[in-house]
One Martini backbone bead per residue (centre of mass of N, CA, C, O) as a GRO file, in nm:
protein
  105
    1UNK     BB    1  -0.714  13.172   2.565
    2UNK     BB    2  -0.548  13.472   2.690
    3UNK     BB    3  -0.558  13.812   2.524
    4UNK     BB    4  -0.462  14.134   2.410
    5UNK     BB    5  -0.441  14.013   2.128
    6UNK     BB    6  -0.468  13.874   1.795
    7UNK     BB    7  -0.498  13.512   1.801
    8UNK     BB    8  -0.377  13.273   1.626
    9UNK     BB    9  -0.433  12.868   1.643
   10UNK     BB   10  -0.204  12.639   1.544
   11UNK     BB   11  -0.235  12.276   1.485
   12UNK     BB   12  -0.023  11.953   1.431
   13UNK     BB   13  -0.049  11.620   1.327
   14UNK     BB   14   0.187  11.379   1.196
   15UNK     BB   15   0.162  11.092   1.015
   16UNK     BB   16   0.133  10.828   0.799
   17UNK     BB   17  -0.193  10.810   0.821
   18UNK     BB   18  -0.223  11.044   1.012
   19UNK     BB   19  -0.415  11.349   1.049
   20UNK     BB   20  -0.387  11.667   1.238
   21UNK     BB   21  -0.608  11.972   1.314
   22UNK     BB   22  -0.619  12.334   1.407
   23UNK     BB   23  -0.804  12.593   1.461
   24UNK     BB   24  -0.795  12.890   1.657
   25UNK     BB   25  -1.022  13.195   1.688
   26UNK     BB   26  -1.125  13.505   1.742
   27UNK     BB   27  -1.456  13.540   1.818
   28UNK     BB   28  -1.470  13.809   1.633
   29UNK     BB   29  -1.336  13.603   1.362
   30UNK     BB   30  -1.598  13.460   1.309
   31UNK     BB   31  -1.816  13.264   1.126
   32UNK     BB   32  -2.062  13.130   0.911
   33UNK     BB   33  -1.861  12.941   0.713
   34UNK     BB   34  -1.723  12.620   0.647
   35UNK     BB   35  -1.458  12.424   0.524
   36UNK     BB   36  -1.394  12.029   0.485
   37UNK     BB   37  -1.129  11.864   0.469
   38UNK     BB   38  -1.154  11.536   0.273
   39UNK     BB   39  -1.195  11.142   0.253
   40UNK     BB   40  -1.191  10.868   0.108
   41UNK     BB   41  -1.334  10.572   0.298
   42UNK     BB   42  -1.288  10.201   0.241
   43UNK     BB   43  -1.308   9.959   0.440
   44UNK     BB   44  -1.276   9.711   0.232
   45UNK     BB   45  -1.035   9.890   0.041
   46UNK     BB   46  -0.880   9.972   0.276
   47UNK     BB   47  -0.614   9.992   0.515
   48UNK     BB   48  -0.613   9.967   0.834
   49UNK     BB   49  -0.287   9.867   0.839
   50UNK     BB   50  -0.011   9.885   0.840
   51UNK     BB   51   0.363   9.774   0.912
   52UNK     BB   52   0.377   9.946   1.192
   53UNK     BB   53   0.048  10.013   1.329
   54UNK     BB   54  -0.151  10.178   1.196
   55UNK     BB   55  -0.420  10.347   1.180
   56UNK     BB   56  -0.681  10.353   0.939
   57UNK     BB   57  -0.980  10.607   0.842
   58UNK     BB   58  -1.169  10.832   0.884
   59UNK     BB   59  -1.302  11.111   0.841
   60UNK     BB   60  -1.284  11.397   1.082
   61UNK     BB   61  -1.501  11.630   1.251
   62UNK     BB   62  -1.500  11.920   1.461
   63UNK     BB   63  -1.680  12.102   1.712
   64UNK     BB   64  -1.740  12.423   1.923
   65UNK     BB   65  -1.908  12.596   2.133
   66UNK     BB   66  -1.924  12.951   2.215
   67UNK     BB   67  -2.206  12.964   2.262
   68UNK     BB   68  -2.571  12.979   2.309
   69UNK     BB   69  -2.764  12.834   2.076
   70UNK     BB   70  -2.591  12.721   1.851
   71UNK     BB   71  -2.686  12.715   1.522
   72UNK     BB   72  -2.577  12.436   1.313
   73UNK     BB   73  -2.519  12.346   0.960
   74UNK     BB   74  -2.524  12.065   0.793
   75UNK     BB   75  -2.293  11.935   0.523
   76UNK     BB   76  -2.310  11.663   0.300
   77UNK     BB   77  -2.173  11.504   0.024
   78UNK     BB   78  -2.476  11.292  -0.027
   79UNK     BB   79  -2.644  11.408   0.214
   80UNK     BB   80  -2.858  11.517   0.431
   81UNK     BB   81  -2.903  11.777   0.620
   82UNK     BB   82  -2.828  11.926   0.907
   83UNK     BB   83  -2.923  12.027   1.268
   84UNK     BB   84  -2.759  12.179   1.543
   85UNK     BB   85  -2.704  12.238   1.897
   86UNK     BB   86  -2.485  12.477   2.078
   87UNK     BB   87  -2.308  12.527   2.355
   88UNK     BB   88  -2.091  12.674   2.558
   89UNK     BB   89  -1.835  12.370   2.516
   90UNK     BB   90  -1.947  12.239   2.294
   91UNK     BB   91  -1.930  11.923   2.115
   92UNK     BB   92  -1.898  11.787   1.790
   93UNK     BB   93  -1.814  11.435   1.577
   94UNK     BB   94  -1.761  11.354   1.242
   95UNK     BB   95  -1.764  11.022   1.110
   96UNK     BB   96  -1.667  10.872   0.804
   97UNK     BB   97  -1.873  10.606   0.739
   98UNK     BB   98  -1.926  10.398   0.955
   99UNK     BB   99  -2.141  10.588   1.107
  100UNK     BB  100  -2.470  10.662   1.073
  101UNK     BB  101  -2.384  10.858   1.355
  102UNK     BB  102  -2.295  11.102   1.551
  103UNK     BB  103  -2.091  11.256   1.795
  104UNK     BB  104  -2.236  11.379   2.124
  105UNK     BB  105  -2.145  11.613   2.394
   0.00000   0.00000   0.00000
């Protein structure tokens, strides 16, 4: 998106076991620290399908390099930390518990 003023971008879909959101913020009102809300989700005790045929997963966040060599340190609560290096338009998206290891694009 290309404007001439400040626009800061929220979309968001919702359904009965999972939601989607994102804010997209103009490059210059970027910041350096930033939280994300998630939940916890364990695959033996917690339903797979509800009655609809919806489908419940782990909690998943994704991340997009607006710049080249754009290094981000992820923390995440009970795992050691890592940093991973992003270009600009590279995304990034991590799933838990799952999968051992992130999916990186």
């Amino acid at each position: 998106m290309i404007s001439t003023d400040d626009v800061t971008v929220q979309a968001a879909s919702i359904n009965d076991l999972t939601s989607e959101a994102f804010l997209a913020y103009p490059t210059h009102a970027l910041g350096t620290e930033y939280y994300i809300m998630s939940y916890q989700f364990d695959p033996a005790t917690d339903p797979k399908v509800d009655g609809k045929g919806h489908f419940q997963g782990p909690s998943v966040f994704g991340l997009v390099g607006f710049y080249f060599d754009t290094i981000v340190e992820i923390t995440i609560k009970g795992q050691p930390s890592f940093e991973i290096i992003l270009d600009q338009f590279m995304t990034y998206q991590v799933s838990a518990p799952r999968q051992a290891k992130p999916n990186h694009h």
